[in-house]
N, C-alpha and C positions, 0 to 999 in steps of 0.2 A: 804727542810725541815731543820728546826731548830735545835742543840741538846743542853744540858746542859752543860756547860763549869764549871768553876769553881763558887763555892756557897760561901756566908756567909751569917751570920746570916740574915743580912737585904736585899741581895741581891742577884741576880744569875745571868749569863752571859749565854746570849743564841747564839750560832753559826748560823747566816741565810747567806748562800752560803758564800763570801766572809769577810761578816764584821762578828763583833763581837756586841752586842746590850746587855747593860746592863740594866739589871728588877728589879729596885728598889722596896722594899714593896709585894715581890712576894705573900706570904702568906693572904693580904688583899684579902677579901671577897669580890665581888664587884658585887655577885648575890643572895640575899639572901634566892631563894624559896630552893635550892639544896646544898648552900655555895661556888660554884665557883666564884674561886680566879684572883687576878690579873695574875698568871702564868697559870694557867687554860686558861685564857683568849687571852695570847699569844700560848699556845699550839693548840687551837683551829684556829686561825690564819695561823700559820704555818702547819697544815693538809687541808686547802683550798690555801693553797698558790697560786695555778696558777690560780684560780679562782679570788680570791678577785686585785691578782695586776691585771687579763684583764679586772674587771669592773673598776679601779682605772689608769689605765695606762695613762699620760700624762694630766689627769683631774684636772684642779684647784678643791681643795678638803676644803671643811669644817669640822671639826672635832667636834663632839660632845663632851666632854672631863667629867666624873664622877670621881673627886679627891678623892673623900670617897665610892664611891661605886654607883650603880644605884638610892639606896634609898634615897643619899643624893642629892644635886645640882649640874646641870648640867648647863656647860660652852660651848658654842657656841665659837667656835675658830677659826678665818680667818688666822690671823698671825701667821706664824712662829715665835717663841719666840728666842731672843737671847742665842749666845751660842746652835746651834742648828747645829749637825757635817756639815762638809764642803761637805761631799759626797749628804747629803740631795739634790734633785730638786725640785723648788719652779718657778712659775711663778708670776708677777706682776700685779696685775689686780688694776683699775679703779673701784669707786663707788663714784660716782654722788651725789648720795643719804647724802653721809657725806666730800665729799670732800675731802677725802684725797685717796691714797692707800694703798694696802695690797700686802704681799709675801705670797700668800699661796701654800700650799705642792704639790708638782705633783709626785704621786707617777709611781716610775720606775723599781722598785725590790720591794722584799718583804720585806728585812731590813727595809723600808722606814714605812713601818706598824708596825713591832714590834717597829721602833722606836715610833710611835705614840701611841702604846698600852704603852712604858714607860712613855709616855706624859697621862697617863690616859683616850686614848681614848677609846671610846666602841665603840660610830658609824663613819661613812665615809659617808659624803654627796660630792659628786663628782658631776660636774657642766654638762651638757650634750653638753660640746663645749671642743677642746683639746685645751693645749697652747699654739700649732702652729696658731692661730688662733681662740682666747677665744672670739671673738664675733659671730662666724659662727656654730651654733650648728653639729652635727655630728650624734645627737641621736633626735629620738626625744619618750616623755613618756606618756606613756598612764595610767594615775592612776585613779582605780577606787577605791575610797573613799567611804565606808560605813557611811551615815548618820545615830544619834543617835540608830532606830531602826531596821535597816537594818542588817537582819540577811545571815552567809557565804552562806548558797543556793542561796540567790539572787546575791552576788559575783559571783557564779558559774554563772549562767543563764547570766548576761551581760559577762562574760569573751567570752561566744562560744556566742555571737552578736559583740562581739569585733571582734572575728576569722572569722565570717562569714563575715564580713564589711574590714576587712585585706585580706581575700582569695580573694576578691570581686578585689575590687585594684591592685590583685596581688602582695602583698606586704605578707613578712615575718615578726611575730613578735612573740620576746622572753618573754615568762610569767616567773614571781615570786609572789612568796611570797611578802606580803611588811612589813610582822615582827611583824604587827598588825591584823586588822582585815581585810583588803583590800590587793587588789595585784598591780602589776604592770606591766605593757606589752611593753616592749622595742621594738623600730624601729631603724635600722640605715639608717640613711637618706645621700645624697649627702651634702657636705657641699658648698653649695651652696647658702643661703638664710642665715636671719639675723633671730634674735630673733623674732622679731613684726613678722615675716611672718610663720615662724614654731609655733607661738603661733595660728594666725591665721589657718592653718590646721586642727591645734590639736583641733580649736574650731569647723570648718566645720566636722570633723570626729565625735567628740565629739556629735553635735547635728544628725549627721546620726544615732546615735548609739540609742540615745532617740528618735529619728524616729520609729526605729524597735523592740525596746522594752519600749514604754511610761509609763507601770505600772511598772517599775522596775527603770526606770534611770528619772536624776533632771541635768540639764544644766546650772541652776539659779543663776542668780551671787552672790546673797544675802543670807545667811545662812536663813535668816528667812521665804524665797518665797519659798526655799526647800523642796519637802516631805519628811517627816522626817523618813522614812521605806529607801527612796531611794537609788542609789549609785549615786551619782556625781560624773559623770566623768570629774575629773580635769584638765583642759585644761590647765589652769594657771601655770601650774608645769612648762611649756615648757618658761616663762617669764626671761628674762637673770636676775640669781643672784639667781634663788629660784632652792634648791637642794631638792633630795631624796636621801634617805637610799638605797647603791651600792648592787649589788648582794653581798650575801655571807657577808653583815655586821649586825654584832650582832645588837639588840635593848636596846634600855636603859630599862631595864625591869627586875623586881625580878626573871625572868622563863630566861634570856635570849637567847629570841626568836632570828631567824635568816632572811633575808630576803633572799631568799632560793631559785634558779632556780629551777622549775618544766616543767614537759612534757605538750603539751596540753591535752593528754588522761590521765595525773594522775589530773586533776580541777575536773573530781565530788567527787576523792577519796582523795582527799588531805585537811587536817586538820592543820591549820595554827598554832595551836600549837605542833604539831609532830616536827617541826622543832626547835632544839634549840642550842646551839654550845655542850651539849652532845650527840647529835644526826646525825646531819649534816656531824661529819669527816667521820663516817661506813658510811653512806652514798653517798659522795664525794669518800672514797675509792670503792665503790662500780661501780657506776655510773661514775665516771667526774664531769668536769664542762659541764652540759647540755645548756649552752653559748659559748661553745669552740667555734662553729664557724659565732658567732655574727657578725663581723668582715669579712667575707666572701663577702655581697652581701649588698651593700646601697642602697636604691631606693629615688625616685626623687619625688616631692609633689606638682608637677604640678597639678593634675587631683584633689587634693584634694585644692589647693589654688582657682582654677575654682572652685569648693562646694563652696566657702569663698566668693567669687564674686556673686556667685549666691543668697547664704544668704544675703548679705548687711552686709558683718561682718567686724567689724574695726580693726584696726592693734595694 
């Protein structure tokens, strides 16, 4: 836990374990439905602490970054900016796509966040591979995506076809919030396989799931082939380079929402706006991190790459 160190007008210095992190512009607003502030914003941080560093821990991290606040523009940040303290850990990653590389954050402590809440971050998109090894995922995600008119009960209903198709497997998996209107359901897998074959899974799982519930779920690659009630379960998530919103990181949003671990018995009762960083700390003090022991038990995606084989699915 953080405390306040010495203040001035523009500024405050917050204590997290060892370092010292200074919070430039603490008094900026950077949520407009309630007015939490840029210090707000780190204090909410620092009352999920062991939380937000075990979904963040050793993950090349994208950084959402709102300089003026959520209502204004939003910066998508890979690089580590210059001038960015020495204790920071950052891996190097490869993208293809533009040719060159990036240093991005891997976070290892929780200074490593309130540094990036000084950087004006609000969210944490962390890559589901660690940087012992950022081409071998470690996670693999299960997002199910509310199309246009796809209202939470139908969220609810495919999450327990999600549990039953996980039970089925034998496989464990960790549900959230995803801070919007859809959740999210973490698997830790062997790291073992590459990107194209964990996407591949996610795709045979995926199309089991719209097996068992077809008036509910859309598989369709095309926004436009989609029912537009439905949830698409996004397979594509699991594609090297495309991130989500980590447990326990705020959303860019005037209410800011949280994307929230939850029990599987709290999905019929749970309202995605309950959670928000006023919300979350009494409840984190209350509960845990309901992910504490994610980290526990990886399983292997054999049985589900045979699906993949079976469908005629490509890599």
């Amino acid at each position: 836990m953080g405390q306040v160190g010495t203040q001035a007008a523009d500024a405050v210095e917050l204590a997290v374990g060892e370092r010292t992190v200074r919070l430039s512009s603490p008094g900026r607003v950077y949520f407009s439905e309630r007015g939490d502030t840029k210090l707000d914003l780190a204090h909410y941080y620092l009352s999920v602490g062991d939380g937000i560093v075990r979904a963040l821990r050793e993950r090349p991290c994208m950084l959402h970054r709102f300089p003026k606040g959520v209502d204004g523009k939003k910066v998508h940040q890979k690089r580590i900016p210059a001038g960015a303290p020495d204790w920071l850990e950052t891996v190097q990653l490869w993208f293809p796509r533009y040719g060159r590389t990036a240093d991005e954050l891997c976070v290892t402590e929780l200074a490593s966040v309130i540094w990036a809440v000084q950087m004006s971050t609000v969210e944490f998109h962390p890559w589901n591979s660690r940087r012992a090894d950022p081409e071998v995922p470690d996670e693999w995600r299960i997002d199910l995506d509310p199309m246009p008119g796809c209202d939470w009960a139908r969220i609810r209903r495919v999450a327990h076809v999600v549990g039953e198709v996980l039970d089925d497997l034998g496989m464990r998996g960790f549900p959230k919030t995803s801070g919007g209107r859809g959740m999210h359901i973490y698997v830790r897998i062997c790291p073992e396989w590459g990107f194209a074959d964990v996407r591949r899974a996610a795709h045979a799982f995926a199309l089991e799931v719209e097996r068992r519930a077809p008036a509910d779920v859309t598989t369709a690659w095309w926004r436009k082939d989609r029912d537009q009630s439905a949830v698409f379960v996004d397979y594509n998530q699991n594609t090297r380079d495309h991130t989500m919103a980590a447990a326990y990181s705020v959303r860019g949003n005037p209410r800011g929402t949280v994307s929230t671990p939850i029990a599987w018995d709290e999905i019929d009762d749970a309202e995605p706006d309950d959670f928000t960083i006023a919300t979350v700390p009494d409840r984190f003090a209350r509960l845990g991190d309901l992910h504490a022991d994610i980290d526990d038990i990886s399983h292997r995606i054999d049985e589900l790459l045979e699906w993949a084989d079976r469908d005629n699915l490509d890599s």
